[in-house]
N, CA, C and O atoms as a MOPAC input file, in Angstrom:
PM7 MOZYME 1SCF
protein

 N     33.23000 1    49.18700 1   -66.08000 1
 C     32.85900 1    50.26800 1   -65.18900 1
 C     31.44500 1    50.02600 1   -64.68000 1
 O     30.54100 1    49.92000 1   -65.50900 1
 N     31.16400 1    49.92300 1   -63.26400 1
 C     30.01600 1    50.14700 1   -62.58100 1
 C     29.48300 1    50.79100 1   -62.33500 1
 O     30.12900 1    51.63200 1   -61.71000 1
 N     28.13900 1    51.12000 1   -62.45300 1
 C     27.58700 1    52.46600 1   -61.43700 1
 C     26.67100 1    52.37800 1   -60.43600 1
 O     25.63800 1    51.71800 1   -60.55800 1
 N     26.98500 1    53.04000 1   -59.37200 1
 C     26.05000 1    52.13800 1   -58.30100 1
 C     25.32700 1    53.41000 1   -57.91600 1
 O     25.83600 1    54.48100 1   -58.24900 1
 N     23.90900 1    53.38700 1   -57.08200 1
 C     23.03600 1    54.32500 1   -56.63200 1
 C     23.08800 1    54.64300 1   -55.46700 1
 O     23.01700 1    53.61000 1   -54.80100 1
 N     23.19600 1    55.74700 1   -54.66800 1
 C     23.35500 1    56.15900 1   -53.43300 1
 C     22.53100 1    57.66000 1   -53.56000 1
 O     22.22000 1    58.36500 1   -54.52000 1
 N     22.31600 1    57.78200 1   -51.84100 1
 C     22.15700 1    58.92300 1   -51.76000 1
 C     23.14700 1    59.89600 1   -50.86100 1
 O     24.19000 1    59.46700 1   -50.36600 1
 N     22.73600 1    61.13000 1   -50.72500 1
 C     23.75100 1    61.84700 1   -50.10500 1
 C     23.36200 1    63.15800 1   -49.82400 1
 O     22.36800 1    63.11000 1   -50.54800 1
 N     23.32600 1    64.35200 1   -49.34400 1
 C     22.77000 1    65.54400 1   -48.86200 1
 C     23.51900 1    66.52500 1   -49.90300 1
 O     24.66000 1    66.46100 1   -50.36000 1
 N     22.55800 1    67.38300 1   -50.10400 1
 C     22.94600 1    68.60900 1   -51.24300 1
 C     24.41200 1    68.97500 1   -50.90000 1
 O     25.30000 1    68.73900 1   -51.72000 1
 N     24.70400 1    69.59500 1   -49.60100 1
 C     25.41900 1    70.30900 1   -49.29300 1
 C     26.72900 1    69.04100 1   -49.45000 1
 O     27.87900 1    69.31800 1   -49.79300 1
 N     26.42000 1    68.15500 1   -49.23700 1
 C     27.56500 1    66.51400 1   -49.19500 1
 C     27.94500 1    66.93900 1   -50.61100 1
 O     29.02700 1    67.51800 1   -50.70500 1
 N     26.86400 1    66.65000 1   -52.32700 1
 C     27.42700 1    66.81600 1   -53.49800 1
 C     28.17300 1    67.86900 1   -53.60400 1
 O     29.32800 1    67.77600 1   -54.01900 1
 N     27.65800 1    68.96700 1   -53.26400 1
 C     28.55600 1    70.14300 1   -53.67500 1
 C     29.84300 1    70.39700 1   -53.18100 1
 O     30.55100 1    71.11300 1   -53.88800 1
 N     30.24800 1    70.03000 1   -52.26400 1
 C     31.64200 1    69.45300 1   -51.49400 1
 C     32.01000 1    69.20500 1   -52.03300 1
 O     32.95100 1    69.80600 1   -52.55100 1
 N     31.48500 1    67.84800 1   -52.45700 1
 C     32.69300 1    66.57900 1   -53.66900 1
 C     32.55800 1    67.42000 1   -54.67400 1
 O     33.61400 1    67.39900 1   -55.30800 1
 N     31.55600 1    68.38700 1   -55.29900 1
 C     31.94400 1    69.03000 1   -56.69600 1
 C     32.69000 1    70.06000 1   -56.60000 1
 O     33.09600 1    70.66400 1   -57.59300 1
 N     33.01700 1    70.45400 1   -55.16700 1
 C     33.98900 1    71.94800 1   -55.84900 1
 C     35.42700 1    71.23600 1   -54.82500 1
 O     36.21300 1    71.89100 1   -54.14100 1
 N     35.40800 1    69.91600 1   -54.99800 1
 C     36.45300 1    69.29900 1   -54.11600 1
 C     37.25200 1    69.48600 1   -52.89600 1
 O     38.47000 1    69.43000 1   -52.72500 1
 N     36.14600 1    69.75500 1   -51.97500 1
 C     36.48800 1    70.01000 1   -50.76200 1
 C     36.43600 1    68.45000 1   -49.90800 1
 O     37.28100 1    67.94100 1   -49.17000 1
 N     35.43800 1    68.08200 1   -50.23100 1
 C     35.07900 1    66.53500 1   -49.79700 1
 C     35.45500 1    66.05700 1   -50.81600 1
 O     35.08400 1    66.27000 1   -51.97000 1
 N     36.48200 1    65.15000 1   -50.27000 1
 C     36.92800 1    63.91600 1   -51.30900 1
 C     37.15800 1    62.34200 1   -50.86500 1
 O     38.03700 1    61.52100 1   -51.13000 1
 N     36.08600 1    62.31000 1   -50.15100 1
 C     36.14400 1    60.78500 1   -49.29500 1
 C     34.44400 1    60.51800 1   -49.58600 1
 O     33.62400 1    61.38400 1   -49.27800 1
 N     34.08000 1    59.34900 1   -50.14900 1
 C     32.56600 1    59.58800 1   -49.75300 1
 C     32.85700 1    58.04700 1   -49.04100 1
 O     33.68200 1    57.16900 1   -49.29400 1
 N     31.88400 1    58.15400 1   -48.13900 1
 C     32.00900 1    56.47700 1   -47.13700 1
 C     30.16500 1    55.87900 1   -47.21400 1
 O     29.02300 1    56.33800 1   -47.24700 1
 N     30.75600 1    54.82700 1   -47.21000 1
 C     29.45500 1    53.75500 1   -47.55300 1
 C     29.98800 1    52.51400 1   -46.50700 1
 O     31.17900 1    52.25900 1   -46.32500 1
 N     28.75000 1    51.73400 1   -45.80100 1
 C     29.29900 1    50.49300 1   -44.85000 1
 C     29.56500 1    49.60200 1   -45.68100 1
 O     28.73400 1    49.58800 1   -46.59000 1
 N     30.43900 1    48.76600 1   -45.79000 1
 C     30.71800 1    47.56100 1   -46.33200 1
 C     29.54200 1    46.72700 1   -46.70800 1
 O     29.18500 1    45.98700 1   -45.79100 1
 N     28.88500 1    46.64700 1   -47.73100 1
 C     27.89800 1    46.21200 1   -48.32700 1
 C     28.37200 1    44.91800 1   -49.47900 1
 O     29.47300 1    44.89400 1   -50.03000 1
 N     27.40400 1    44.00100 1   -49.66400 1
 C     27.77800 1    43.17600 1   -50.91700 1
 C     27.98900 1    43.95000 1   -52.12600 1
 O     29.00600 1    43.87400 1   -52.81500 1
 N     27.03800 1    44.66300 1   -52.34800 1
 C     26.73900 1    46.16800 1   -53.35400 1
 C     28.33700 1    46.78600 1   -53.63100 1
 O     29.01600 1    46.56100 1   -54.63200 1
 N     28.64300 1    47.45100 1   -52.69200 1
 C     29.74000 1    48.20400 1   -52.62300 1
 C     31.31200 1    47.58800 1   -52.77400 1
 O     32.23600 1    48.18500 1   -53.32600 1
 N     31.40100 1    46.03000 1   -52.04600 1
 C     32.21800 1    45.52800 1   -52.25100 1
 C     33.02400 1    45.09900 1   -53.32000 1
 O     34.10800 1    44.51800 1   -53.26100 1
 N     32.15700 1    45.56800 1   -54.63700 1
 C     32.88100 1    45.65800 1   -55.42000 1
 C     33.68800 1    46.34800 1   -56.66900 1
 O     34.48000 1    46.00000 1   -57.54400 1
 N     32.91200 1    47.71600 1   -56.16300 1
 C     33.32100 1    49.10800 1   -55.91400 1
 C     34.66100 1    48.74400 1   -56.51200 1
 O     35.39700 1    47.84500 1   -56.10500 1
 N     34.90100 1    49.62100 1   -57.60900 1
 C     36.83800 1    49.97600 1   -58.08600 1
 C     36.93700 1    51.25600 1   -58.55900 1
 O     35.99500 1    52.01200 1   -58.79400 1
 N     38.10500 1    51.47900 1   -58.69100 1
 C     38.87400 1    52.63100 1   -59.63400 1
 C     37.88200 1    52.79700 1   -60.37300 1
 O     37.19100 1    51.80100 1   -60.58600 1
 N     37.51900 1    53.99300 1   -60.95000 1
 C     36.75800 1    54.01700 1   -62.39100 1
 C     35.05800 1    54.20500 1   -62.28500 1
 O     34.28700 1    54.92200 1   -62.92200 1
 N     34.86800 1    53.34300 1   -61.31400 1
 C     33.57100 1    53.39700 1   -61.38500 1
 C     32.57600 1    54.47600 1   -60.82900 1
 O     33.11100 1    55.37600 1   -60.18200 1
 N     30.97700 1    54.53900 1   -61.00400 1
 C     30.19000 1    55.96500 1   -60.46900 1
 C     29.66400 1    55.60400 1   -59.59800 1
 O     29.64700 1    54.39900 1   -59.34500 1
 N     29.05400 1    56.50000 1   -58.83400 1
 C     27.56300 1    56.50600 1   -58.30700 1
 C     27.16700 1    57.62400 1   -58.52800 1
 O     27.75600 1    58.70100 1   -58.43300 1
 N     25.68400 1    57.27500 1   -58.97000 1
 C     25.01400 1    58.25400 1   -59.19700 1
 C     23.84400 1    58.83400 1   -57.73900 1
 O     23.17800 1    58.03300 1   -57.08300 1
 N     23.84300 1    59.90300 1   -57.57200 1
 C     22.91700 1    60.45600 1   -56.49300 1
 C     21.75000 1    61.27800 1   -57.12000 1
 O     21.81300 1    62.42200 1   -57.56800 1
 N     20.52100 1    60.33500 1   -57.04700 1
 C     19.36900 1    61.08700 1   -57.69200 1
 C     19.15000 1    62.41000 1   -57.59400 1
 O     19.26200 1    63.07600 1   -56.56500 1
 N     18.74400 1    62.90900 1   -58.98600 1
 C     18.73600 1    64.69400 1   -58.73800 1
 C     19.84000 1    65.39400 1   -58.68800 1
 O     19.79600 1    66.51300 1   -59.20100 1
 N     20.99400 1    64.98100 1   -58.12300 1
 C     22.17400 1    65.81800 1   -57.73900 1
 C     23.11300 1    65.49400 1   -59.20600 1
 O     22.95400 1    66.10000 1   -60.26600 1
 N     23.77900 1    64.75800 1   -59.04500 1
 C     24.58200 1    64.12100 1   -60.27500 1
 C     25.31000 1    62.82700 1   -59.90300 1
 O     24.83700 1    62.07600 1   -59.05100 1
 N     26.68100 1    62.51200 1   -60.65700 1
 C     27.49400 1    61.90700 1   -59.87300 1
 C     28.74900 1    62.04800 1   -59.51800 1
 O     29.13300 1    63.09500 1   -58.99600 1
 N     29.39900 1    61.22700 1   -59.70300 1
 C     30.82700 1    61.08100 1   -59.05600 1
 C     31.60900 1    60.45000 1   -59.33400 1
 O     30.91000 1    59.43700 1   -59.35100 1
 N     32.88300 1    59.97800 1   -59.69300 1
 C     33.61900 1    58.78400 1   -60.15700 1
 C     34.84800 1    58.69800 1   -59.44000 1
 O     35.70600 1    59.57100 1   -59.30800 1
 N     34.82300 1    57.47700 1   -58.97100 1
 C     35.75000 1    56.80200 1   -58.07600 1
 C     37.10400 1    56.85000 1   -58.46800 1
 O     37.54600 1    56.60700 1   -59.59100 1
 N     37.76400 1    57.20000 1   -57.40100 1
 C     39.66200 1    56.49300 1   -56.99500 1
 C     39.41100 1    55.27900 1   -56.38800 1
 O     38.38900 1    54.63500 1   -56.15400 1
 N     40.36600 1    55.15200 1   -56.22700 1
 C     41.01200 1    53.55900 1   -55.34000 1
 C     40.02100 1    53.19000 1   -54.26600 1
 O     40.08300 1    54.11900 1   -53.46000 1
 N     39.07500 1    52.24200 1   -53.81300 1
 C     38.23900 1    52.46600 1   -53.04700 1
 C     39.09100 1    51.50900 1   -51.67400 1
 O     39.65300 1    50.46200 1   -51.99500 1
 N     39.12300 1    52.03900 1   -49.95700 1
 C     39.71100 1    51.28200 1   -49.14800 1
 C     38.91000 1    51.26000 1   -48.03400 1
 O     38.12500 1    52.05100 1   -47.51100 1
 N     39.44400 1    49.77400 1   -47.72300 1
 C     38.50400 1    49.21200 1   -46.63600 1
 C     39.16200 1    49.23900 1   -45.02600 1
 O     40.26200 1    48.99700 1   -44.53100 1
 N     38.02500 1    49.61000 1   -44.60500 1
 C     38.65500 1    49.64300 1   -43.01300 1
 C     37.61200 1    48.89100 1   -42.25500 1
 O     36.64900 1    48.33000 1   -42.77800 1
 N     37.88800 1    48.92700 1   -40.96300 1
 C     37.56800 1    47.84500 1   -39.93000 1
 C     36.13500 1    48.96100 1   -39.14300 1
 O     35.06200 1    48.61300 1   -38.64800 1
 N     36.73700 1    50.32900 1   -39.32700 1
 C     35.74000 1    50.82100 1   -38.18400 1
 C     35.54500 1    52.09500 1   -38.85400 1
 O     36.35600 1    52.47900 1   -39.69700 1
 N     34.21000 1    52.98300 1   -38.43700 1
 C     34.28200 1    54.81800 1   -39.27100 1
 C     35.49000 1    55.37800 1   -38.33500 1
 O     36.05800 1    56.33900 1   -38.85400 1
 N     35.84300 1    55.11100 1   -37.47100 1
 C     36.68700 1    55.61300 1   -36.34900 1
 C     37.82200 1    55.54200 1   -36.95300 1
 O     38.41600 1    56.59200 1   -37.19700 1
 N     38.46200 1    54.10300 1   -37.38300 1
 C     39.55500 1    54.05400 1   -38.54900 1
 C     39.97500 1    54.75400 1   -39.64100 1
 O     41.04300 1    55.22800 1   -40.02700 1
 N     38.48300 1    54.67500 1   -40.17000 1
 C     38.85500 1    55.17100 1   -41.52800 1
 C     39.09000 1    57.10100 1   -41.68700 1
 O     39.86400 1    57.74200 1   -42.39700 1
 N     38.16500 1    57.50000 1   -40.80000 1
 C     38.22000 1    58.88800 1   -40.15200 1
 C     39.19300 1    59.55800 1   -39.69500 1
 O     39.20200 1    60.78600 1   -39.78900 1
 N     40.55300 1    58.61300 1   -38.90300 1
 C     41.58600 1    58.94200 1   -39.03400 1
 C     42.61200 1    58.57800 1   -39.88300 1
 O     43.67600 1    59.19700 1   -39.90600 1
 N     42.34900 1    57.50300 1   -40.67100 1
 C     43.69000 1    57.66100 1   -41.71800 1
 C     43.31800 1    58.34400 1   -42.99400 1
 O     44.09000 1    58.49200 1   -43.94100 1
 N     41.80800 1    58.83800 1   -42.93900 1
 C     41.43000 1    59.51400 1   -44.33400 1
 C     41.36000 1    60.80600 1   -44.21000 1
 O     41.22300 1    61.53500 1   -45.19200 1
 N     41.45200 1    61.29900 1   -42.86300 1
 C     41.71000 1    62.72100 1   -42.33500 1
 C     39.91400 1    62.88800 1   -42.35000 1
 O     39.21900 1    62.69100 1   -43.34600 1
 N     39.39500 1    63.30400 1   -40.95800 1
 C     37.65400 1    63.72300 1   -41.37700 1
 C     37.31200 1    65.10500 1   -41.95300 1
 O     36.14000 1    65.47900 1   -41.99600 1
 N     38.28000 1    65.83300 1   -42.37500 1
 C     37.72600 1    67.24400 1   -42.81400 1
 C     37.78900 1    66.43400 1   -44.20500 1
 O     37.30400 1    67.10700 1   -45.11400 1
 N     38.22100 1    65.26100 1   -44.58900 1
 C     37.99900 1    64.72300 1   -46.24900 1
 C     36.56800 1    64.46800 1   -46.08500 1
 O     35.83500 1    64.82300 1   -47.00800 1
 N     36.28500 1    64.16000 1   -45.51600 1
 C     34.70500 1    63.02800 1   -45.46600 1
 C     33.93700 1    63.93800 1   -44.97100 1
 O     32.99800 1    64.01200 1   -45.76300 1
 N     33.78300 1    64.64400 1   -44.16800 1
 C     32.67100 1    65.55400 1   -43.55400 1
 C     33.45400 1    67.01500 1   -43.24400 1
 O     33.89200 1    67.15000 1   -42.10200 1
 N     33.62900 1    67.98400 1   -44.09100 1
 C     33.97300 1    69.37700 1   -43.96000 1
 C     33.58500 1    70.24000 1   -43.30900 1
 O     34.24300 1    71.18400 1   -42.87200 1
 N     32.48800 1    70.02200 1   -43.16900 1
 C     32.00900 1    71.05900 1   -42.06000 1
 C     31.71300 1    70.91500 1   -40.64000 1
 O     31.19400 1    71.80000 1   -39.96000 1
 N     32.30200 1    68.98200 1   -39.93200 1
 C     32.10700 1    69.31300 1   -39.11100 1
 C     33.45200 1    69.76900 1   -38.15400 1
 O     34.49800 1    69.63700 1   -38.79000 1
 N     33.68300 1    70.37500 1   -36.49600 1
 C     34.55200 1    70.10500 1   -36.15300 1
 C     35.50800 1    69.52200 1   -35.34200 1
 O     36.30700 1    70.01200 1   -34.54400 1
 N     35.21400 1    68.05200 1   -35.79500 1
 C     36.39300 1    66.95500 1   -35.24900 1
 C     35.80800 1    65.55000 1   -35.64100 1
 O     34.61200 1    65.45400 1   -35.91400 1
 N     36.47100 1    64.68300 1   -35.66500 1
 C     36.23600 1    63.34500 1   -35.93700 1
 C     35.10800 1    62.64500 1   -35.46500 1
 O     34.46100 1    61.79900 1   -36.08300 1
 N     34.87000 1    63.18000 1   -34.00000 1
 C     33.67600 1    62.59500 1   -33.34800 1
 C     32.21000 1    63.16200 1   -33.69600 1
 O     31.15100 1    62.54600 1   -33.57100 1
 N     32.43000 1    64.76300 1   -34.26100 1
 C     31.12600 1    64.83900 1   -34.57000 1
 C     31.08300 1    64.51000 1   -36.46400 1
 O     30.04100 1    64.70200 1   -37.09000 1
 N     32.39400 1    64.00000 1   -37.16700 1
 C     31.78100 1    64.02600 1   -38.36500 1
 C     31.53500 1    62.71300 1   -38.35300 1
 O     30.88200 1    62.42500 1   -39.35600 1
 N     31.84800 1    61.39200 1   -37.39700 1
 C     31.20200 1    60.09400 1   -36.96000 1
 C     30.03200 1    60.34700 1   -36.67400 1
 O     29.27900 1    59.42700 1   -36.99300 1
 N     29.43400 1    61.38800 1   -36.10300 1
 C     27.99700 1    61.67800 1   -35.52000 1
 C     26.72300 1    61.47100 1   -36.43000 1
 O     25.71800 1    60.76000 1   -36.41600 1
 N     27.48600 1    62.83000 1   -37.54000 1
 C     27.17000 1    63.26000 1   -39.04100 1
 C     26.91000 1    62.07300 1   -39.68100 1
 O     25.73300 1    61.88600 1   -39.99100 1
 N     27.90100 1    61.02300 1   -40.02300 1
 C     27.48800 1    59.80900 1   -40.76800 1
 C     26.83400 1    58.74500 1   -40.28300 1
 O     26.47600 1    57.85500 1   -41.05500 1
 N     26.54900 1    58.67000 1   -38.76300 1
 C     25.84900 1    57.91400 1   -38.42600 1
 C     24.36800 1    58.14700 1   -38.17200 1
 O     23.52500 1    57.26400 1   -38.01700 1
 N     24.14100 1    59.67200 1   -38.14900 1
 C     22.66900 1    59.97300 1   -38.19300 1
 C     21.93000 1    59.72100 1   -39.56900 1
 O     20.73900 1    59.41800 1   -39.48900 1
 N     22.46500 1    59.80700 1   -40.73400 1
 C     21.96800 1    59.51900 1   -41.83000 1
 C     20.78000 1    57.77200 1   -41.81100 1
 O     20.98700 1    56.60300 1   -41.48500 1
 N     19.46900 1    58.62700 1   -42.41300 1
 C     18.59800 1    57.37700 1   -42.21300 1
 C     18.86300 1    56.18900 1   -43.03400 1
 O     18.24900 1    55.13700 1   -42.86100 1
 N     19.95200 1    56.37800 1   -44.10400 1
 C     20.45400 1    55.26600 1   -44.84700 1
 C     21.69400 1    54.59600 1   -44.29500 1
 O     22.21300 1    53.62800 1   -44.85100 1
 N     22.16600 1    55.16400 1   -43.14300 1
 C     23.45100 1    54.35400 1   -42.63700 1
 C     22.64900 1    52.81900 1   -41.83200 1
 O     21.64700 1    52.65200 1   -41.13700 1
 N     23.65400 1    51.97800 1   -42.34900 1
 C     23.42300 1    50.55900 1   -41.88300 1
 C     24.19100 1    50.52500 1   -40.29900 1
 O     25.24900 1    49.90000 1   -40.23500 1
 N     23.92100 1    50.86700 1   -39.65100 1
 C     25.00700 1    50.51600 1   -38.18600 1
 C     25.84000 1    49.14500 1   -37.85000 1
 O     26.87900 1    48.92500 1   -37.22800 1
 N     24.70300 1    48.15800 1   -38.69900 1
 C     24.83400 1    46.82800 1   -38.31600 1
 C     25.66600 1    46.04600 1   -38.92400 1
 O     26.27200 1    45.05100 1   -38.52500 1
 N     25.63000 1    46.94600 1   -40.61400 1
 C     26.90800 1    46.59200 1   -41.69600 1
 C     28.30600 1    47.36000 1   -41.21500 1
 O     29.45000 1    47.06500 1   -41.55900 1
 N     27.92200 1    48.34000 1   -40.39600 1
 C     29.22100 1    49.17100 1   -40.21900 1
 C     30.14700 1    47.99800 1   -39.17500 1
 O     31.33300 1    47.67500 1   -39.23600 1
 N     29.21000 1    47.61900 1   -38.37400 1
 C     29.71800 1    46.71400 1   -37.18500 1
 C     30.35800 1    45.34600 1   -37.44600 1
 O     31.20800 1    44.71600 1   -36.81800 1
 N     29.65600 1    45.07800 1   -38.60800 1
 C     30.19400 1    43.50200 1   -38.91200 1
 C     31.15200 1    43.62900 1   -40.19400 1
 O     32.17500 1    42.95400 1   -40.31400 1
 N     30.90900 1    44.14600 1   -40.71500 1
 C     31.73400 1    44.02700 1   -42.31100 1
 C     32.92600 1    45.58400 1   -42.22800 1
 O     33.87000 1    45.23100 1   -42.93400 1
 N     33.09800 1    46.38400 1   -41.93500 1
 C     33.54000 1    47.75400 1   -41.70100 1
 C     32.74900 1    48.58600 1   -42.75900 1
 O     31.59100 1    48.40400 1   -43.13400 1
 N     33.72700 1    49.63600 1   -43.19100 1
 C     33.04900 1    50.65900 1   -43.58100 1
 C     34.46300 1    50.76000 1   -45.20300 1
 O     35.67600 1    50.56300 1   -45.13300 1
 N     33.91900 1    50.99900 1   -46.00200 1
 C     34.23800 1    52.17100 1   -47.79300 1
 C     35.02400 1    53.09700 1   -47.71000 1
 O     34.52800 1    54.05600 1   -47.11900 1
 N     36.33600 1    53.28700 1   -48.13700 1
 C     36.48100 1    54.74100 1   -48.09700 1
 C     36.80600 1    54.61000 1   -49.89400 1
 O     37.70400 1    54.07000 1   -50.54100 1
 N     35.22900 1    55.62200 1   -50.36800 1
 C     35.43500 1    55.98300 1   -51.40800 1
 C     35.84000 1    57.29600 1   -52.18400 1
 O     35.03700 1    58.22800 1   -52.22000 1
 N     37.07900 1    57.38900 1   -52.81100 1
 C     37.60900 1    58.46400 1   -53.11800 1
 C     37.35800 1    59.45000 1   -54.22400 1
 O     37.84000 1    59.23700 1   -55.33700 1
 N     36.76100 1    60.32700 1   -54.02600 1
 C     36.04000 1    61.19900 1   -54.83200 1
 C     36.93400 1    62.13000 1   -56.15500 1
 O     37.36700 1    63.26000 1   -55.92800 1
 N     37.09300 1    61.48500 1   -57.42800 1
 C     38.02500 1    61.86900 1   -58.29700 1
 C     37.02300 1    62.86200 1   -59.24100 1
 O     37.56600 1    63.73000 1   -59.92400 1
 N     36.33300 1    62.79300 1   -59.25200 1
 C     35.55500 1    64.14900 1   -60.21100 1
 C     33.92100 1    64.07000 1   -59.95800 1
 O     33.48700 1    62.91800 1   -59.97100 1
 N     32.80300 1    65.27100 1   -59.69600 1
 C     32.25200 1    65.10300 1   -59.98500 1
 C     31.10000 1    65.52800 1   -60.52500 1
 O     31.13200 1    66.75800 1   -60.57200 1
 N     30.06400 1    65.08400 1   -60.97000 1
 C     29.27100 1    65.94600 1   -62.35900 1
 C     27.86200 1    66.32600 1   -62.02200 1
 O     26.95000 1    65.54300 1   -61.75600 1
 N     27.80900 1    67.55100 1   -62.06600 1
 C     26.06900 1    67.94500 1   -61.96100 1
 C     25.41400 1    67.50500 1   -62.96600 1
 O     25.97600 1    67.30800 1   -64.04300 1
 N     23.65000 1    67.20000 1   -62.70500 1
 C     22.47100 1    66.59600 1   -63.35700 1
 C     22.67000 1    68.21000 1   -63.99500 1
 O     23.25700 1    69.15000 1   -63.46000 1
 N     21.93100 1    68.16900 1   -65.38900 1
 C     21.98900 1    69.44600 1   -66.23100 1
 C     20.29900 1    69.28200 1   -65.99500 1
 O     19.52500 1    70.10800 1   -66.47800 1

């Protein structure tokens, strides 16, 4: 089991903790690529999370529609603005999204920092 470090917005953890969000997406990274079943990430301060099946797609546009975007971004409304949502983030790679695709990591439980 791995655990890898990410960050993510308050309102993002609490999603995945009361399981409304159950997609978390990361660009195709060396890091991430090897991402499985089982494994965490932890999000400083917040807590973490532990992975399902992690799947790879070609584009956020892809993965947004076969992962449904109210999984990945809940509050926004429609695909194009929850693409908006993940691409404004100052940790999104654009350049990894473009060449390598994008993570769809599946959010199976997750745990607040006490």
């Amino acid at each position: 089991m791995a655990t890898f470090e990410a960050v993510t917005h308050p309102l993002a953890f609490m999603h995945m903790e009361g399981g409304v969000k159950t997609v978390y997406v990361v660009p195709l990274t060396p890091e991430f690529s090897i991402a499985s079943s089982g494994d965490r990430i932890e999000f400083e301060g917040l807590g973490s999370v532990t992975l399902g099946m992690p799947r790879r797609y070609r584009s956020l546009s892809e993965l947004l529609e076969a992962e449904g975007w109210v999984n990945v971004v809940p509050e926004a409304k429609d695909a194009e603005q929850a693409a908006a949502h993940i691409r404004s983030s100052s940790d999104w790679d654009a350049r990894c999204e473009e060449t390598n695709g994008v993570l769809a990591l599946r959010v199976r439980w997750a745990k607040r920092k006490v």
